[in-house]
C-alpha positions as CSV (number, residue, x, y, z in Angstrom):
1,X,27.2,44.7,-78.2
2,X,27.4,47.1,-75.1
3,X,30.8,47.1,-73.5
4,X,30.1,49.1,-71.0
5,X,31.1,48.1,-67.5
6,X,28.9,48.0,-64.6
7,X,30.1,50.1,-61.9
8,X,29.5,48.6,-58.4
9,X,29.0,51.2,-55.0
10,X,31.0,50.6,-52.1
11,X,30.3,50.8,-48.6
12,X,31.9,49.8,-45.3
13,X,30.1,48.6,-42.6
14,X,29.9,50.5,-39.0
15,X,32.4,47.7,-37.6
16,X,34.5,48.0,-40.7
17,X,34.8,51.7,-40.2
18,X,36.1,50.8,-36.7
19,X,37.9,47.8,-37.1
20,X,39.9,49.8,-40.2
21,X,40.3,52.7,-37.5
22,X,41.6,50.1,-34.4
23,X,44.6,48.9,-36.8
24,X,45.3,52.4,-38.5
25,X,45.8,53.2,-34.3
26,X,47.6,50.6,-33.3
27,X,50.2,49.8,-36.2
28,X,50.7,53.8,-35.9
29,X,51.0,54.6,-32.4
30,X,51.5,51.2,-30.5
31,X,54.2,50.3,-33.2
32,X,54.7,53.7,-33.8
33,X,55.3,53.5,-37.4
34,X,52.8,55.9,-38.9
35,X,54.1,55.0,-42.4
36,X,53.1,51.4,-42.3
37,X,49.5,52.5,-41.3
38,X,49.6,54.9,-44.0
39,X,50.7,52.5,-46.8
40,X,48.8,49.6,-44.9
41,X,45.6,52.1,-45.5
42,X,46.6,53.2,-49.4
43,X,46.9,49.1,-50.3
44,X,43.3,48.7,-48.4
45,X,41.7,51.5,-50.1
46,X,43.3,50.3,-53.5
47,X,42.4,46.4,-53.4
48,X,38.7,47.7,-52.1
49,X,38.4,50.2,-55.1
50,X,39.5,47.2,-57.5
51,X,35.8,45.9,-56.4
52,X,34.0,48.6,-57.8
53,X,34.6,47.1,-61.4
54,X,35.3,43.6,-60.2
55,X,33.1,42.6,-57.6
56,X,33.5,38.9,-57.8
57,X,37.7,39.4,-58.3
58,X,39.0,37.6,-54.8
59,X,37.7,34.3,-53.5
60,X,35.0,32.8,-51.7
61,X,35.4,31.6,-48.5
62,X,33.6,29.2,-45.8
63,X,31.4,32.0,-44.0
64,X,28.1,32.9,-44.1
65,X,26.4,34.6,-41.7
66,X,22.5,34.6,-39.7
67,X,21.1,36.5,-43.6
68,X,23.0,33.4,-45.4
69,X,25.1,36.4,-47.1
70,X,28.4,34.8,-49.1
71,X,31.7,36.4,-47.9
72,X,34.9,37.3,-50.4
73,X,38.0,37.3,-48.6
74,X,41.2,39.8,-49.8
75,X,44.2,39.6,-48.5
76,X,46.5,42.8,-47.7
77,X,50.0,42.1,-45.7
78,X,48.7,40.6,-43.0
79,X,45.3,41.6,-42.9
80,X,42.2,40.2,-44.3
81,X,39.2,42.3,-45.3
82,X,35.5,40.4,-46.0
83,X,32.8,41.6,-47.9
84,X,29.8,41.3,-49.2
85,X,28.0,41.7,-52.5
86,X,24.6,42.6,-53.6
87,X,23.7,41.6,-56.7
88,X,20.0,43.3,-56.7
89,X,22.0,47.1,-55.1
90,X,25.3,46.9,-57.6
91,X,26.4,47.1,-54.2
92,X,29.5,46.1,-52.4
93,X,30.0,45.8,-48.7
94,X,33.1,45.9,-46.8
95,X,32.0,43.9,-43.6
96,X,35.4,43.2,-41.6
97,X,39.1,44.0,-41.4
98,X,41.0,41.5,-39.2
99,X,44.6,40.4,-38.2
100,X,45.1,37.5,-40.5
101,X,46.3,35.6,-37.7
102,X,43.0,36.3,-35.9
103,X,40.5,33.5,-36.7
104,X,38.0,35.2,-38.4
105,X,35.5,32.4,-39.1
């Protein structure tokens, strides 16, 4: 029996990369607390990197979108990131990063 794990890639969208870069701004220089972005950041990026072994580790939720793709939904503070997964690319996609408070669906 082969134990070995598959290993999943991760990518962010375009509008991740942004969306990650809009709240990095804000929370440091319109709260000016550029701690909280940092550690806001180092939880991201450690959640996301969880999802390289265990793809399928946070939730389903409610929306799909025009390709009928099935979002995952983690929750960090109050943010929530969505992503994707292709089964057929061992790929994982990081689609969105909002303000939980935001309605994201």
């Amino acid at each position: 029996m082969d134990s070995k794990k598959e290993i999943y890639e991760i990518e962010f969208t375009e509008d991740a990369r942004d969306e990650i870069r809009e709240i990095y701004e804000y929370i440091s220089k319109n709260l000016v607390n550029k701690e909280a972005a940092k550690r806001l950041m180092r939880k991201m990026r450690n959640s996301v990197m969880d999802l390289a072994e265990s793809p399928r580790l946070y939730a389903k939720i409610e929306k799909k979108d025009r390709m009928k793709k099935e979002f995952r939904r983690i929750v960090v503070d109050n943010y929530i990131i969505l992503y994707t997964i292709d089964e057929n690319k061992k790929t994982v996609y990081i689609s969105h990063m909002y303000y939980g408070k935001r309605n994201y669906l």
